[in-house]
N, C-alpha and C positions, 0 to 999 in steps of 0.2 A: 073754093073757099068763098065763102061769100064777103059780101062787103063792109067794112065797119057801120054804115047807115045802119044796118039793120041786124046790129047787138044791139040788145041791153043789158045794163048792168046795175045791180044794185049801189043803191045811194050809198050803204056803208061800206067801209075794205079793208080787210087787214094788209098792212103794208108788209112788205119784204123789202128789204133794204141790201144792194146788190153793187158793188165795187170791182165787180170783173168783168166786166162789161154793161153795154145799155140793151136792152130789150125792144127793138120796136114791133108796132103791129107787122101778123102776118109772118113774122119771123119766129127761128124756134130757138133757143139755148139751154145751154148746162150748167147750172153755175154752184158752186159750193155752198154750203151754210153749216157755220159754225160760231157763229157769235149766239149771248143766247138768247136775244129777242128775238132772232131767225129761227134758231132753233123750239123755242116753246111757239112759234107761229106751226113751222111744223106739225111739233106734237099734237096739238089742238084743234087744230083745223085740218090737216090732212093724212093724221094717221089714226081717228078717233072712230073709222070704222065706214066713214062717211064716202060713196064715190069721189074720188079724185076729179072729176070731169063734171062735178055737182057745185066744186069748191072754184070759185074766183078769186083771185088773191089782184093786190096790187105791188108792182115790178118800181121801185122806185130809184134811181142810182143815183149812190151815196157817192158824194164827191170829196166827203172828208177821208182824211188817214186811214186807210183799213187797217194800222196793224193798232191804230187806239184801243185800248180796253175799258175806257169812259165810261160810267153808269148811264150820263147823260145823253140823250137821244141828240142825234149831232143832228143840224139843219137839212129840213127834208128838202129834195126838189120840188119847185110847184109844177111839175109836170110827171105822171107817171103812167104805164100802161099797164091797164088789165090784162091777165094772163089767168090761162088756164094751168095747172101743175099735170102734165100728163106721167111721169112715172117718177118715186123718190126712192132712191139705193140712200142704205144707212152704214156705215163704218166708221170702227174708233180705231183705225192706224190711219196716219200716226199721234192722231187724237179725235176724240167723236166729232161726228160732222155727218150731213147730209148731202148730196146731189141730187138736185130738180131737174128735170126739166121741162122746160114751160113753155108755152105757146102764147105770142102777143094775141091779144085781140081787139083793142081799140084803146086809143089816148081817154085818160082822165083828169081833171084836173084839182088841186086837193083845195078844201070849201075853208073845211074847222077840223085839228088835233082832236078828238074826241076822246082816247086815252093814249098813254106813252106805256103802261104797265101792263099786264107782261112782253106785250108788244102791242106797236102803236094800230091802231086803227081810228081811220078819217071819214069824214063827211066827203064825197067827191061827188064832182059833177062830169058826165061824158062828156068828151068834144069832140069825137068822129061826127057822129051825128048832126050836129049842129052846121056842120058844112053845106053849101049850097052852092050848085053850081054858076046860081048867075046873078051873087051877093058881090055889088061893086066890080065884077069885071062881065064882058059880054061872054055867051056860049063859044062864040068863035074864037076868041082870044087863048080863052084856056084851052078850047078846041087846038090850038098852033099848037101851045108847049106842049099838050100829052101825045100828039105825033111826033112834033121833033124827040121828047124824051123816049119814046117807043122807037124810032131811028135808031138811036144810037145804044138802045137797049139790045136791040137785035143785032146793028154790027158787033156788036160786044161780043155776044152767043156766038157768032158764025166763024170769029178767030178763032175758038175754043174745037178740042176734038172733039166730034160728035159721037164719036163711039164711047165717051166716056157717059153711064147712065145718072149719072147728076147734070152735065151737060146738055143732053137731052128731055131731061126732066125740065129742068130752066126754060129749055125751048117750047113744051107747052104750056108753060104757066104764062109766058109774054102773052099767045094767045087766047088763054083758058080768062085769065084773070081779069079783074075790072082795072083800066087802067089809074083809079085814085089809089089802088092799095101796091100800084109797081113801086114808086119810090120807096115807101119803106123797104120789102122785101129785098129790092137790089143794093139797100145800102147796107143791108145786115149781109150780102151774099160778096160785094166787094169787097178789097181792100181801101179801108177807112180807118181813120183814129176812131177814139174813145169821144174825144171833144168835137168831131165832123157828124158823129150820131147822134150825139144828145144837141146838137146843134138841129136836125134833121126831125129829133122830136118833139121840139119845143115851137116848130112849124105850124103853127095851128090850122093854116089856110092852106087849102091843096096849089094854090097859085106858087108861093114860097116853096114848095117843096119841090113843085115840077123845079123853080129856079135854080133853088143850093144843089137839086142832086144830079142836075147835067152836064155841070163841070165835076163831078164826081167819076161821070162815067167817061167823058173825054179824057179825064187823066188815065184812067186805067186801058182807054182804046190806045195812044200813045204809049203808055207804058209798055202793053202786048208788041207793037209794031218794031221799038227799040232793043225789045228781046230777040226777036225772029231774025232781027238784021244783025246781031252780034254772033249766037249761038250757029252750030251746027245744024243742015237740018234735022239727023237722027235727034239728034240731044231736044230739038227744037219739038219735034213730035212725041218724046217720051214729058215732056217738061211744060204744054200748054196748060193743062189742068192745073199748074201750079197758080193760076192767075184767080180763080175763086177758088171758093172753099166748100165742103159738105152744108146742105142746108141746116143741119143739128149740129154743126161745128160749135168749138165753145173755147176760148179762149180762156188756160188755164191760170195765166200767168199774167198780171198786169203792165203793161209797157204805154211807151209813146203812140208808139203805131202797131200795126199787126201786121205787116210787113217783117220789123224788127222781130215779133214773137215767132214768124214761120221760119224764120232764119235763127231763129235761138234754139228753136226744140229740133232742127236739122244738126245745128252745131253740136247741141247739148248730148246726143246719140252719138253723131261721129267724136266727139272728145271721150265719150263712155264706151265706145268701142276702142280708142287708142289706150286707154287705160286698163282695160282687161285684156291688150297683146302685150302690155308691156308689164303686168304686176306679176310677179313670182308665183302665180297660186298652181297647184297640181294640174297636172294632165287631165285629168277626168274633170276637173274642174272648169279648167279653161275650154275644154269641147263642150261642156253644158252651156256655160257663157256665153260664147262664141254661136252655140244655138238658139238660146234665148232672143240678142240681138239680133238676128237672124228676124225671129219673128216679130220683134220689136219695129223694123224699121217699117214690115209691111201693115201695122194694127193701128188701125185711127187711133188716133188722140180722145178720143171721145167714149172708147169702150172703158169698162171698170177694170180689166185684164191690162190696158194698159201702165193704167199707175202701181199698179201689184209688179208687173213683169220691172219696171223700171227702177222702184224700190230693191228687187231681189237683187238685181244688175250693183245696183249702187253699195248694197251690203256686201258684196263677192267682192268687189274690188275694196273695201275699206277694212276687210279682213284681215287681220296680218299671218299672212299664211308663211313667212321665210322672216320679218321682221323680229328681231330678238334682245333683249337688253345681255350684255356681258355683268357675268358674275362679278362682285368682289373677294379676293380666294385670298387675302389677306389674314389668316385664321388668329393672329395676336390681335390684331383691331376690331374684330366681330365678336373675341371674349370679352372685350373693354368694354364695347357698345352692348354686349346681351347686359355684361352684369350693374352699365349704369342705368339700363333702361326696365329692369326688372331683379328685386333682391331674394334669395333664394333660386328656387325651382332647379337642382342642379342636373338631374336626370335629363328635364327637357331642355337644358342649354347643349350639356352634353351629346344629345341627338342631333342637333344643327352643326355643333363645330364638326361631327364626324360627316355629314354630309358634305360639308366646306374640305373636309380633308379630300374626301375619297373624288369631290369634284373637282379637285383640284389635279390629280392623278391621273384622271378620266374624262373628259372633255362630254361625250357624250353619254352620259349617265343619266336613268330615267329619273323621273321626278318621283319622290317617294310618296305615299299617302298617307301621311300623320292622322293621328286621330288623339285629340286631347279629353281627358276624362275628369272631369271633379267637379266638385260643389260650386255653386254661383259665387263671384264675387273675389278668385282667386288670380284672376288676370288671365284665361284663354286668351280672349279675342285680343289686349291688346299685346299679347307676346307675336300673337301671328302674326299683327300690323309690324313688330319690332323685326322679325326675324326678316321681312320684305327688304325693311332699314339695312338690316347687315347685310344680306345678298346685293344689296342695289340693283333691288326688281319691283316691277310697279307693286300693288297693292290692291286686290281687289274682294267685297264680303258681297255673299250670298248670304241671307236670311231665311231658313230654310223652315222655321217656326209654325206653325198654321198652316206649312203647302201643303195641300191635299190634288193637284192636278198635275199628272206626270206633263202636262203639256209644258208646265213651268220651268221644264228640264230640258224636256228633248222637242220644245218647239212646235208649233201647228204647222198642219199641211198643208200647203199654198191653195188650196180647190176653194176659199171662200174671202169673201172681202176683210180683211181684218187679219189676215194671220200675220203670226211674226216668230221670231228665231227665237229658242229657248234663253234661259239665264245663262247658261255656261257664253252660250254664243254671243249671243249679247254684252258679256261680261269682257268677254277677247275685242269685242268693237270698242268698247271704251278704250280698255288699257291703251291699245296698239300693239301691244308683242304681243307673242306667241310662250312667252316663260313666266309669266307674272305668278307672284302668291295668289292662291286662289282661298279664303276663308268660307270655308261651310257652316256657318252658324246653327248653332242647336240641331244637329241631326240626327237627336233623339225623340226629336218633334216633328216629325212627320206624321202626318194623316193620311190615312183612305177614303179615297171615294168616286160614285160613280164613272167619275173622269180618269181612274186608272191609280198606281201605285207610286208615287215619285218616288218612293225608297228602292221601288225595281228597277226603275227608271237610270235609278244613280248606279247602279251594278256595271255598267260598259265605261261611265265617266270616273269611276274610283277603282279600276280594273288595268295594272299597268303593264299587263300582255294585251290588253284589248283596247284602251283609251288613244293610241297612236291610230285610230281609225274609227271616230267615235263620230256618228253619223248623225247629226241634228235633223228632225221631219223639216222642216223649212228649207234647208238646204239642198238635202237631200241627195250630199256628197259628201266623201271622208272627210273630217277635219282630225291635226295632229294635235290629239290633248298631253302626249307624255314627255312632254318638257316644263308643264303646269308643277308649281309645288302646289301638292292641295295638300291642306289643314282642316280639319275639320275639329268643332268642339261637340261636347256634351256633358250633360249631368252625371248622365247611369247608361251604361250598357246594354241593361236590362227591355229595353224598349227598340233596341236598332235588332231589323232583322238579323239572324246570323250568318243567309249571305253574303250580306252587307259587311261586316262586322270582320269575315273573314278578309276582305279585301284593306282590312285597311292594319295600320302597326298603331297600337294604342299603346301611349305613354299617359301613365296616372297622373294627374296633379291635384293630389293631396292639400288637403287646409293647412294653413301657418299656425305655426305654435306660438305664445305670446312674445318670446323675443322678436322673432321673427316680423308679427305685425306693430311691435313699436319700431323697427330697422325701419319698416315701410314707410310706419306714419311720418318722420321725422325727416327720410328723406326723398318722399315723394309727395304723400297726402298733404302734409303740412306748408309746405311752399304753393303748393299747386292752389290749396285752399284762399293762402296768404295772396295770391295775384289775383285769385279770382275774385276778393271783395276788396282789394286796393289796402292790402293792410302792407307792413313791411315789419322784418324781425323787432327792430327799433319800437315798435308798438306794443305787441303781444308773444311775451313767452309763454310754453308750455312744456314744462319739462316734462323728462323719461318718467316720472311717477305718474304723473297728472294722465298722461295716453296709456298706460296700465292699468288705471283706476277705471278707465272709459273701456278698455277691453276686456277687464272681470265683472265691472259694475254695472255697466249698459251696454255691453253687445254682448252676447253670446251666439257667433256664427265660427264658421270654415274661411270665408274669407275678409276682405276687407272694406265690404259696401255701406255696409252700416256706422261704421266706424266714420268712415268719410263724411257721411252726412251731418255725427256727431261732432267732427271737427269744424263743418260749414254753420251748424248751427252756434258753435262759440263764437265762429269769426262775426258772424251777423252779430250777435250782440258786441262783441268789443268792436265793431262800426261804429255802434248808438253810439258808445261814451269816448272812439275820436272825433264825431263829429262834432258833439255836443263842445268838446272841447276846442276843437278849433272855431264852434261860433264865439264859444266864452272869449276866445284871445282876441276874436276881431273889434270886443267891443269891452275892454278890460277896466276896473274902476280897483280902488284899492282895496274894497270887503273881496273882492273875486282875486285879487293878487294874494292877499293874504291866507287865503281859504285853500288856494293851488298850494300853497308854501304848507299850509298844515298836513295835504293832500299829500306830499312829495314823503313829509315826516313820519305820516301814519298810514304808508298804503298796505301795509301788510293787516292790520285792526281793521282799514274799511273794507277790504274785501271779505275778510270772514264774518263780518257784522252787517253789511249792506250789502242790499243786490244790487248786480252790475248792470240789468234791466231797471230800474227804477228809480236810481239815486241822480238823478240831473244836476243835483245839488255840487256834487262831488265828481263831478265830471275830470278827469286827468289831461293834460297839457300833453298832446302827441309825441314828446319826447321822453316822455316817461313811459315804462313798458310796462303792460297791464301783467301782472303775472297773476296763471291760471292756475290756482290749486283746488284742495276737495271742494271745501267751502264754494268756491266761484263753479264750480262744476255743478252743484246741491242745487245754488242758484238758478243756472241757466237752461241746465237738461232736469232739473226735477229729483226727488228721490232716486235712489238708487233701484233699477229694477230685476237687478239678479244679486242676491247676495245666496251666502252658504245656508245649507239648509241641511245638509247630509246629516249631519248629527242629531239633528231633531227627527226628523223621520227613522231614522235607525234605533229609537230611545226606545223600541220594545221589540219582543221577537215576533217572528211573521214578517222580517223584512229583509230586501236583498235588495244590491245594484246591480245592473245590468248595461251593459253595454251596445248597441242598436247603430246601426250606419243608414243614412238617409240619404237622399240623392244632394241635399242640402251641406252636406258633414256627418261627422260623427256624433251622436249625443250620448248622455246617461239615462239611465231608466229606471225604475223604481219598479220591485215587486213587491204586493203587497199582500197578504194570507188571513183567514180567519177561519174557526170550525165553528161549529153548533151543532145541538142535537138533532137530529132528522134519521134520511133511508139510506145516506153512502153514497149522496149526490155530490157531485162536482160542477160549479158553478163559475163560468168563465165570464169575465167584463173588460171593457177596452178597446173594444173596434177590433178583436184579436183576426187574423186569419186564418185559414185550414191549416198550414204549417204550425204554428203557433200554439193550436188548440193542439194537435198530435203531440208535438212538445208536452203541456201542459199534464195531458194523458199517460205522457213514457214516464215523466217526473213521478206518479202518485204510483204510478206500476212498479216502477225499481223502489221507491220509500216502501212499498206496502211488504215486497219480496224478501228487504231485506231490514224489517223493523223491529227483529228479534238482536240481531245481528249487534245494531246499533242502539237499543234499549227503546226505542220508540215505542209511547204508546197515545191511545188517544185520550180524551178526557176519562173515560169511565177505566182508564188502567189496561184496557187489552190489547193485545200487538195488532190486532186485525186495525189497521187505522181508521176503514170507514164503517166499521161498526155501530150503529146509530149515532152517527156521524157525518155530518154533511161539511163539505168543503169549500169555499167560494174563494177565488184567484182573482184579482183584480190587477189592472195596470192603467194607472194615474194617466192625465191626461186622456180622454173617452174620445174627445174629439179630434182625434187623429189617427187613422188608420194604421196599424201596426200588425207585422206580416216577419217572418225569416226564422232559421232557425237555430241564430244565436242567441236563444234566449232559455235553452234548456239545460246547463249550468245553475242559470239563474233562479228557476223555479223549483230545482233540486234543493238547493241553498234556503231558499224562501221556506219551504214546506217543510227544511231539516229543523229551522230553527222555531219554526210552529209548535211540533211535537215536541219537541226535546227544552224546551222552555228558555232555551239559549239563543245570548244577541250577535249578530253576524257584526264582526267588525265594520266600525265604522269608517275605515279608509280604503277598504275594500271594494273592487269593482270585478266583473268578472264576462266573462264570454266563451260561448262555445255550445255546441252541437252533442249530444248524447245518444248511446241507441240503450237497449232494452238489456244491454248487458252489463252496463254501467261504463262503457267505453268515451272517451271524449273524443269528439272531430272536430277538423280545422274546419274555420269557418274564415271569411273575406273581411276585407274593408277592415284589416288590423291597424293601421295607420292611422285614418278618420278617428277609430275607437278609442285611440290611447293617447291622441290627441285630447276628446272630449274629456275621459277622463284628467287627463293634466291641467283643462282648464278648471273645470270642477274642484281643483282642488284636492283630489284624491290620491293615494302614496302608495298601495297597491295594485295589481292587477293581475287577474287569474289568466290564462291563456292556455287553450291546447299545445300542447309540444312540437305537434308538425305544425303548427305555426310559428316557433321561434326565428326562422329564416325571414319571416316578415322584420321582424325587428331591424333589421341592417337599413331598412330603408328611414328608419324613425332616428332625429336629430340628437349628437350624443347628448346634450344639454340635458335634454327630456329626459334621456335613459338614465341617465345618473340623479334625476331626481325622485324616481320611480322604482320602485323593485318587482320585478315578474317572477310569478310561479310558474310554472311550464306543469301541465294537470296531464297525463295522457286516462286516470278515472278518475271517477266520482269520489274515491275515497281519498284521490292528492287533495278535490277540491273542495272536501268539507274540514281537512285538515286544515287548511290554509285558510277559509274564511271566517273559524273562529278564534278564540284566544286558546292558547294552551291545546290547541287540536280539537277533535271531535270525536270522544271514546269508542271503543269498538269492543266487545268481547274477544277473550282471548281465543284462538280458535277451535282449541280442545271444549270448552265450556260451550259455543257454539255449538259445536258436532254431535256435541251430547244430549244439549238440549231438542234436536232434533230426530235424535234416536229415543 
């Protein structure tokens, strides 16, 4: 190496700013970067494509706080050494960061800050160079100290085993090297503090340097001596090397001395190897361990394999491989806590207590794999948080929304810097046990892509013959998943694979019907709202009418999300008019006393006459309770944005209801019909799908078959219905994709009352599946549908017949408000959907006509 006299180095430098050690010339280190002035110095400068060995950065050690997160650039030292960046590894476990490492190459000294943004870079002036050997002392003089420091350089060496090739390496640099660049090198190679090296650096004179660093090196020749006279000689010859360290050594951990650091990463090993003899994990587990350590204790500190190996160490032992929370099997106290922590859903409470039963029986009983199924807004996720409550078992959700990389599941493979254990694994290191709720959030949302199937992925972890051996890539040993309760939610079905699908028990949970979400609102939504804007009952009531009028008038959903928000948005305004009111009291005169006293006499006139937004005037005294009726409703949330319509759209014939299940709920649907003269076109609109249009197709097939039957004709009087006759079918709402094939009831219905000039009752709603023969089929999502209709407002509903077993699961409340027709053809359902039936020739007059 040559000597710092003869670098040069450029006037400007971008700093690096380095808290885990000092840098001197000469010397090599590894050191971390992860703050982001380090880190965009990095980006910029040494991975922009440019040689690394082109690039000179400056090494400056930061003496402040490393763990600050301060915008502000903390006080630099005025002393730092240019360094070359000989190789930079990049990884983000267990968060992004780089490792450098650099090579000193001469002191500089810093001039002028020239910027602090995006990292600093200085004006600096060299100071190797500037040195001279016979500025103020004679040749001879310094002549003494660089022999005596070279004495005691080489005793040093000679205690050391020479068969170690660091060792020997050392031994020709004493003689290779120039001796003004030994001091640094030997202080960065002994054991020294943090504060004896920047001490060392801030030397500017090679006079001072020979001085501080040859009591550096008598301490550590005594040190060696004091060892050899205590220890064994075996031990004594296996253990000299312990006395320097590798020249690329790097000290990862901040301490007093480094001393204390080689004796911590010794400790830190043998305490992490008593902790993998003594933790509960499997046989197979514990011989990988046990191997790993193994190679652990023989691998520099300095390799990227180490910190991965050591990490994987640390996750095996914090695994809870035998840790377990005990049930609570108390089956009356968990029906109390299901039914105050969620109103209705009786099926899925009924699934939990029976699993409380049979675990109670059963000690070791697998963990079952729920699958909850319904429209948004109906309480999944926080039933699964509830049910954790009743078991008394931790609580933990996976968000499985947007995953598209199976890695997310089963984990990367340890072969590169950055891998880590999948979600499921991950999720058992939080908890601590080995039995926690596990929530699978939206598992109908899963993606593909080039990075593999996480839907496939989940096949061995929702698999309760196969999950007791369910093998994460990171780990790359069995872990027992089947004492896990998983829950998983979703909207629809429709979108989970069906091997998936098959592994798991779905329980439906169906939308609330409106009693149901006033139960909710009054004793959940409504107090929850009331703490969350600091109101108290004492301020604002809202009776049972007023949360009925918000669930026909301004929500039309399944479950209960929007309604919430309509509750948040009343409490927000009855805030304005407590606050207003408590500034009024703090500063009270007698027009304001007087005016509260009118206020208290006529609060029922000034709410329906004045908005509760903009009357300051009439602000109410916090002891008085705002009461919320239409009026203060009209006010705060605006007109009304669902009222009844059915009647108006039914006022001519060409129209039918229809019934439609959405991933969202149930809704109603509106068919709408018209002809004109043309070629016997049929004309479909609506976003309809392939199912839909065959529907629409089967409909004008069976009218056309049997239009004699039924007296149908078209405009011009002939049975053939598309006789210069064109058809067009439309369905309301275009921008919304509409697909299934419950809607072929509906379009028989529609196109009955076209031809025949008759109006389909207008309380009438219907559903159901048709073939070519006039047969009706059950169709799904009966529940959602008869829901929609109840909220709509509607008193009939047509249904297939092998659908009536659906009904048992519909609320008797609904059913007694409701009357079903059970269709198994087309001619129950054109009876039932008009007034007084829908005529038919007798069937002799028929039979004849046809002969």
């Amino acid at each position: 190496m040559a000597s710092g006299s003869a670098i040069q180095i450029p006037s400007r430098l971008p700093l690096l700013l380095t808290h885990e050690g000092v840098l001197l010339p000469g010397s090599t280190m590894r050191t971390s970067v992860d703050s982001p002035r380090n880190m965009q110095l990095v980006r910029s400068r040494l991975l922009k494509g440019t040689s690394l060995r082109s690039t000179i950065i400056g090494v400056i050690p930061n003496t402040s706080d490393p763990t600050s997160d301060s915008e502000e650039l903390p006080s630099l030292h005025r002393i730092g050494t240019a360094a070359l960046a000989v190789q930079v590894v990049g990884s983000n476990w267990p968060k992004p960061h780089y490792t450098l490492l650099v090579t000193g190459l001469c002191r500089f000294q810093i001039l002028q800050l020239l910027k602090e943004k995006p990292y600093p870079v200085a004006e600096v002036e060299q100071l190797d160079r500037l040195e001279q050997f016979t500025n103020n002392k004679s040749e001879e003089e310094l002549g003494e100290l660089s022999e005596q420091f070279y004495k005691y350089a080489v005793q040093l060496v000679e205690m050391l085993d020479m068969s170690v090739p660091a060792v020997a390496k050392l031994r020709r640099l004493l003689d290779n090297l120039p001796r003004e660049a030994l001091p640094d090198i030997l202080t960065s190679i002994i054991r020294t503090s943090n504060q004896e090296k920047l001490q060392i650096l801030d030397a500017v004179r090679l006079e001072e340097r020979f001085k501080m660093t040859i009591p550096l090196l008598v301490r550590q020749i005594e040190g060696l001596k004091l060892l050899q006279k205590t220890r064994k000689p075996k031990q004594d010859d296996d253990k000299r090397v312990v006395a320097i360290r590798p020249i690329r050594r790097i000290n990862h951990i901040p301490s007093a001395t480094e001393d204390e650091d080689e004796e911590g990463d010794n400790d830190d090993v043998v305490m992490l190897e008593k902790k993998i003899r003594t933790s509960s994990m499997s046989e197979q587990a514990l011989k990988v361990c046990l191997k790993e350590i193994k190679r652990l204790k023989k691998m520099p500190q300095s390799m990227p394999e180490y910190a991965l190996t050591r990490n994987y160490l640390e996750l095996m032992v914090e695994l809870p491989w035998n840790k377990s929370t005990k049930d609570r099997l108390e089956i009356r106290a968990a029906r109390i806590l299901l039914d105050n922590d969620h109103y209705a859903m009786e099926k899925l409470k009924k699934r939990v207590l029976e699993y409380l039963a049979v675990r109670q029986l059963k000690n070791n009983l697998k963990g079952p794999i729920l699958c909850f199924v319904g429209p948004p807004g109906v309480g999944k996720t926080s039933v699964g948080r509830s049910i954790a409550k009743t078991l008394g078992r931790e609580f933990h959700r996976i968000a499985l929304g947007g995953v598209c990389d199976q890695s997310d599941i089963r984990g990367h493979r340890r072969t590169y810097v950055g891998s880590m254990p999948g979600r499921i694994i991950n999720g058992l290191k939080t908890v601590g046990v080995n039995n926690p709720v596990f929530l699978l959030d939206e598992v109908d949302k899963l993606g593909k892509s080039l990075q593999g199937d996480p839907a496939a992925a989940l096949l061995e972890v929702l698999d309760p013959e196969q999950n007791h051996s369910f093998t994460d890539h990171y780990l790359n040993v069995a872990f027992d998943l089947s004492q896990v309760l998983f829950i998983a939610t979703a909207n629809t079905t429709a979108t989970i694979p069906p091997a998936l699908l098959d592994r798991m028990e779905v329980i439906q949970v169906p939308g609330y019907t409106q009693e149901e979400k006033i139960e909710i609102a009054h004793r959940h939504l409504i107090p929850k709202q009331l703490e969350q804007h600091g109101l108290t009952p004492q301020q604002i009531q809202i009776p049972q009418v007023t949360t009925l009028d918000i669930i026909t008038r301004y929500t039309r959903e399944a479950g209960v999300r929007s309604l919430d928000r309509k509750l948040g948005a009343i409490c927000r305004a009855v805030a304005v008019k407590v606050a207003e009111g408590q500034h009024k009291e703090t500063k009270p005169d007698r027009a304001e006393v007087a005016e509260e006293e009118d206020c208290k006499e006529h609060i029922t006139e000034d709410a329906k006459t004045d908005s509760i937004s903009d009357t300051a005037d009439l602000a109410l005294p916090p002891e008085m309770p705002i009461l919320i009726d239409f009026h203060a409703l009209k006010d705060i949330l605006g007109p009304p944005m669902y009222e009844t319509e059915v009647s108006e759209r039914l006022s001519q014939p060409g129209v039918a209801i229809g019934l439609a299940w959405t991933p969202l709920g149930g809704e109603i649907m509106f068919v709408e019909a018209s002809r004109m003269d043309g070629e016997g076109q049929l004309t479909l609109t609506g976003q309809l799908g392939d199912v839909m249009k065959e529907s629409a197709h089967l409909a004008i097939s069976w009218l056309r078959s049997n239009a004699k039957r039924y007296r149908l004709t078209n405009a011009s009087g002939s049975s053939d219905l598309l006789d210069n006759t064109d058809i067009h079918l439309h369905f309301p709402a275009g921008a919304v994709t509409k697909d299934g094939p419950s809607a072929g009831v509906t379009i028989v219905t529609c196109l009955a009352s076209l031809f025949s000039g008759r109006l389909v009752c207008s309380d009438v709603a219907m559903t159901g599946e048709i073939t070519l023969r006039g047969l009706v089929l059950p169709v799904g999502g009966i529940k959602d549908k008869v829901l929609a209709a109840h909220r709509a407002g509607l008193k009939r509903i047509i249904i297939p017949q092998r659908n009536e077993k659906d009904l048992e699961e519909i609320a008797v409340n609904v059913r007694q408000d409701l009357t079903f027709v059970m269709a198994s053809c087309l001619d129950e359902v054109l009876n039932a959907a008009f007034d007084g039936g829908f005529s038919v020739k007798p069937i002799v007059e028929h039979l004849n006509s046809k002969l």
